[in-house]
C-alpha positions as a LaTeX table, in Angstrom:
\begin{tabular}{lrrr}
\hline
Residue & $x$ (\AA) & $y$ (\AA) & $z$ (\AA) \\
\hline
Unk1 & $-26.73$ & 4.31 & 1.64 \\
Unk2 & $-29.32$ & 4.61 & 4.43 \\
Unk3 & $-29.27$ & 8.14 & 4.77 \\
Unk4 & $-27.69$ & 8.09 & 8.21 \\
Unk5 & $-23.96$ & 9.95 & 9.15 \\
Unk6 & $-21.81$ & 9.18 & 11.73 \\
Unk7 & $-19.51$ & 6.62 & 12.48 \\
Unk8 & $-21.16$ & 2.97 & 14.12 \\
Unk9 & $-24.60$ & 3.87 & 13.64 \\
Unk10 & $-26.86$ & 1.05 & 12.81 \\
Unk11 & $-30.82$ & 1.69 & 10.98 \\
Unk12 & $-32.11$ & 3.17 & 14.37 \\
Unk13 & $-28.99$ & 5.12 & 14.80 \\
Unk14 & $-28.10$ & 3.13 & 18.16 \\
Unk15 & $-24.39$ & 3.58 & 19.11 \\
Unk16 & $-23.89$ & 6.90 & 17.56 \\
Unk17 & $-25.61$ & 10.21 & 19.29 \\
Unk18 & $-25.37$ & 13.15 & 16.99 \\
Unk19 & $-26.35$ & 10.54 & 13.73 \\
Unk20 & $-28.13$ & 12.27 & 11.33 \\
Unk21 & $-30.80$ & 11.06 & 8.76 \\
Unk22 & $-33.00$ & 12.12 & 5.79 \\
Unk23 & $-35.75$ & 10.99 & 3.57 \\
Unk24 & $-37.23$ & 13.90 & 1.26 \\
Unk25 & $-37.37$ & 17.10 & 3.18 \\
Unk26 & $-37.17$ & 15.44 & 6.46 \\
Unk27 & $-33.93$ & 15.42 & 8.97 \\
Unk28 & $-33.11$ & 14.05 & 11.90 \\
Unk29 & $-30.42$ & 14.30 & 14.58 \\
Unk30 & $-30.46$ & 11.15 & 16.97 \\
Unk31 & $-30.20$ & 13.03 & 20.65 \\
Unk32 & $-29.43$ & 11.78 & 24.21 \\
Unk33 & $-32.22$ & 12.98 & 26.63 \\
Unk34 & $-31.45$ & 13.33 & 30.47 \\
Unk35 & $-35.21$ & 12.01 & 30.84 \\
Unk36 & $-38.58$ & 11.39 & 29.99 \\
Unk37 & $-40.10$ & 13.35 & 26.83 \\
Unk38 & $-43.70$ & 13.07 & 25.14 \\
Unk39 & $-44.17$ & 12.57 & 21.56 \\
Unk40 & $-44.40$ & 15.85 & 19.77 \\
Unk41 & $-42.57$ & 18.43 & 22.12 \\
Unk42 & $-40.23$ & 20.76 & 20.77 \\
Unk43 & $-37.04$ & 20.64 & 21.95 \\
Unk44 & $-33.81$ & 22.80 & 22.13 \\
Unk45 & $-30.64$ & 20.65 & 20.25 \\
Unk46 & $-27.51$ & 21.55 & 22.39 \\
Unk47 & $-23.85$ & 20.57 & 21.02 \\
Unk48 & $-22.34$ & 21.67 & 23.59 \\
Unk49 & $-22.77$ & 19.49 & 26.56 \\
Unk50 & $-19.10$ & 18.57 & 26.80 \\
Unk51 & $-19.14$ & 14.57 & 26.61 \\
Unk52 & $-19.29$ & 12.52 & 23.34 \\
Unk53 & $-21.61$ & 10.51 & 25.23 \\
Unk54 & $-24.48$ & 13.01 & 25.64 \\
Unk55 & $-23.78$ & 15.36 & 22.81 \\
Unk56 & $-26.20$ & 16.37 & 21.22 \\
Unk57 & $-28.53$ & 16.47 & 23.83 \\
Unk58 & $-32.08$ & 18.07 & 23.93 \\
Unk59 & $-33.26$ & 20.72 & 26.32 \\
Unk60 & $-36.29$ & 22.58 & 26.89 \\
Unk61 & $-36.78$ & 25.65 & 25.34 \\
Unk62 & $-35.22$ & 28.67 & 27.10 \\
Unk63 & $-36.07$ & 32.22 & 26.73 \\
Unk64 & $-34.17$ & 34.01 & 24.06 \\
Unk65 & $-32.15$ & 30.57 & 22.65 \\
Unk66 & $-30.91$ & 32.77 & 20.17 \\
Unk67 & $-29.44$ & 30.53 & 16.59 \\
Unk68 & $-30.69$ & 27.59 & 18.73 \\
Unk69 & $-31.98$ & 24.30 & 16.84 \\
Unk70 & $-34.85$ & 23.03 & 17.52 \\
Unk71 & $-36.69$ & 19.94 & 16.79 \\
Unk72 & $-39.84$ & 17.65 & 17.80 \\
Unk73 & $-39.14$ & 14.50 & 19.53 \\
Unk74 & $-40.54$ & 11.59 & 17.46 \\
Unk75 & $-41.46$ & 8.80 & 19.72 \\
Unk76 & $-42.31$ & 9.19 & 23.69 \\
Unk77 & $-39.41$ & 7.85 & 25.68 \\
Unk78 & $-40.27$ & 7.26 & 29.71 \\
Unk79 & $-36.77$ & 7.60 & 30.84 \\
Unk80 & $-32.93$ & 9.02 & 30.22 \\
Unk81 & $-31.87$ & 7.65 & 26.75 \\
Unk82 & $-31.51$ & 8.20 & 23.44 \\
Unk83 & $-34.43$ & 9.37 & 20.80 \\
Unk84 & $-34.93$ & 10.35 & 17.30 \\
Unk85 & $-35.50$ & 14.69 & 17.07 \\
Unk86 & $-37.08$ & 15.98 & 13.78 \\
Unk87 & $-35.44$ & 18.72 & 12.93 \\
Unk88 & $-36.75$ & 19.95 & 9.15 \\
Unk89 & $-39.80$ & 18.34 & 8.11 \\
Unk90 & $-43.62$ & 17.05 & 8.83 \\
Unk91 & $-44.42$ & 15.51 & 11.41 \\
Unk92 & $-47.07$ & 15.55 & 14.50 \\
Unk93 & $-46.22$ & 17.83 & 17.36 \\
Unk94 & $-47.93$ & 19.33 & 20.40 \\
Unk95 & $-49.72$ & 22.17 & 19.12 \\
Unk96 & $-51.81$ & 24.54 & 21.68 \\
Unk97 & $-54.90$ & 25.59 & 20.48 \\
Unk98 & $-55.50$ & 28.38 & 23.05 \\
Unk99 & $-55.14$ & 30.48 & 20.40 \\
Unk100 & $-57.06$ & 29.30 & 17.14 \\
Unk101 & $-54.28$ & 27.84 & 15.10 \\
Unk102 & $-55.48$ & 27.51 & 11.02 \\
Unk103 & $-53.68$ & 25.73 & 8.62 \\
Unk104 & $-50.34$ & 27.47 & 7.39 \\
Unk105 & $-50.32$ & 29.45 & 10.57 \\
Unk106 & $-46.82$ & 29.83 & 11.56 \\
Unk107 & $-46.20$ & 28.42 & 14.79 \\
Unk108 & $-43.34$ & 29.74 & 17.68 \\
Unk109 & $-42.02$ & 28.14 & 20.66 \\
Unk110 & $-41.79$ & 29.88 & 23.87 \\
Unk111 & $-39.56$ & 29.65 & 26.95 \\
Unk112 & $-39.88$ & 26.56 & 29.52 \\
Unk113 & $-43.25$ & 25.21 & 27.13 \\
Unk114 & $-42.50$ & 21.67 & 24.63 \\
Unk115 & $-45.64$ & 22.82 & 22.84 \\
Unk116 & $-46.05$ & 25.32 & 20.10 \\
Unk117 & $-48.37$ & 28.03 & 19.74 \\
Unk118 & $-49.94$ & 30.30 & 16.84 \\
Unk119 & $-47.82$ & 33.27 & 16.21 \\
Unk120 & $-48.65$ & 34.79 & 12.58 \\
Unk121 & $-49.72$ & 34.31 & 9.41 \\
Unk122 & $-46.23$ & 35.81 & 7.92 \\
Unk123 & $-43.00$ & 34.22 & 8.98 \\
Unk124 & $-40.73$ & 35.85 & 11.29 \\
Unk125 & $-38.06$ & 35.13 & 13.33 \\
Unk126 & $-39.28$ & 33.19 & 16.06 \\
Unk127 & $-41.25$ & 30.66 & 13.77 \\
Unk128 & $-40.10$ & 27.06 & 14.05 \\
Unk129 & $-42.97$ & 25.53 & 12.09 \\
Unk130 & $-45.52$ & 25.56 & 9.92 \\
Unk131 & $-49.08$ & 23.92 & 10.78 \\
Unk132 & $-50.33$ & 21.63 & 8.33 \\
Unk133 & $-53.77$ & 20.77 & 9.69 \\
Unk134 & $-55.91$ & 23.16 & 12.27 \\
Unk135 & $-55.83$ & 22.92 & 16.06 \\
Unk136 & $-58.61$ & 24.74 & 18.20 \\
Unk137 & $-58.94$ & 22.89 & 21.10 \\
Unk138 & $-58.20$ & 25.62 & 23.73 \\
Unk139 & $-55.94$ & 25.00 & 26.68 \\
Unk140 & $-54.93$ & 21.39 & 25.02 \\
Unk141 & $-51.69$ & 20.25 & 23.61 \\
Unk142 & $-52.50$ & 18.17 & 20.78 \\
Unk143 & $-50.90$ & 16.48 & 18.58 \\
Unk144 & $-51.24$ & 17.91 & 15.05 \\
Unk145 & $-49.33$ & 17.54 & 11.59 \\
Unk146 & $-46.53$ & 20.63 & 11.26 \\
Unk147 & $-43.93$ & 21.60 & 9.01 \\
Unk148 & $-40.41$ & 21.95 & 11.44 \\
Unk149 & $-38.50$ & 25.30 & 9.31 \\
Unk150 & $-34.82$ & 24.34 & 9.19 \\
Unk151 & $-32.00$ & 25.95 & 10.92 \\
Unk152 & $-31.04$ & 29.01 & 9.86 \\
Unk153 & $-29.13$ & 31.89 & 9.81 \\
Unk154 & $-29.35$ & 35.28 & 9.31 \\
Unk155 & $-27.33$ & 36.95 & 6.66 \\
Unk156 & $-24.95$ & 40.16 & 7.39 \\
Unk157 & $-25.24$ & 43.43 & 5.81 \\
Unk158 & $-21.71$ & 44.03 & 5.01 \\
\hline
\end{tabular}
């Protein structure tokens, strides 16, 4: 067993769009991109583009996505295709600095922006990572070691 799902996918997940693998803690959802995309930007997963063909794809992150996955993309791609999204689990991703980001910072993504930036020390609902390393280099996206938080949902009262 590889650790991928979905029918026809090979090792890199070519032929299949939605394939999912795993190694430890980390996932990740092969996605079909309508263009270009920089390593390390965080990414909306959407399911419900309507073709078999292009589902999932990956959007960029719109203002209240609410129960929305999202993920990092894990190699730079410099056209439409497909690419491997990291959806639980370390990996680098563009981190802002603007705002000194420490290490276990949570981090939150914000509307129209691929990068994350520091949001608080205590988890909340808009976290989607974790950082694993500091990042203080104002006004840069840089690429620095996170933790993506899995989906997740919230729990009713009654």
């Amino acid at each position: 067993m590889n650790g991928i799902t979905g029918d026809k996918a090979d090792e890199t997940g070519n032929g299949q769009v939605g394939a999912k693998q795993g190694s430890g803690k980390n996932v990740d959802v092969y996605c079909y991109s309508a263009g270009a995309r920089a390593k390390g930007e965080f990414q909306v997963i959407d399911y419900n583009s309507g073709e078999a063909s292009t589902s999932p794809a990956i959007l960029d992150p719109a203002a209240l996505a609410v129960y929305q996955e999202v993920g990092v993309v894990l190699e730079a791609i410099t056209e439409a295709g497909y690419v491997w999204i990291r959806v639980a689990g370390i990996c680098d991703a563009l981190v802002d600095g603007t705002e000194d980001v420490a290490k276990g910072d949570y981090l939150e993504s914000l509307a129209a922006i691929s990068v994350v930036k520091d949001h608080s020390t205590v988890r909340s609902v808009n976290s989607v990572a974790v950082a694993m390393e500091a990042q203080t280099v104002a006004g840069s996206a840089t690429l620095a070691e996170v933790e993506v938080l899995p989906r997740r949902s919230i729990v009713a009262g009654s």
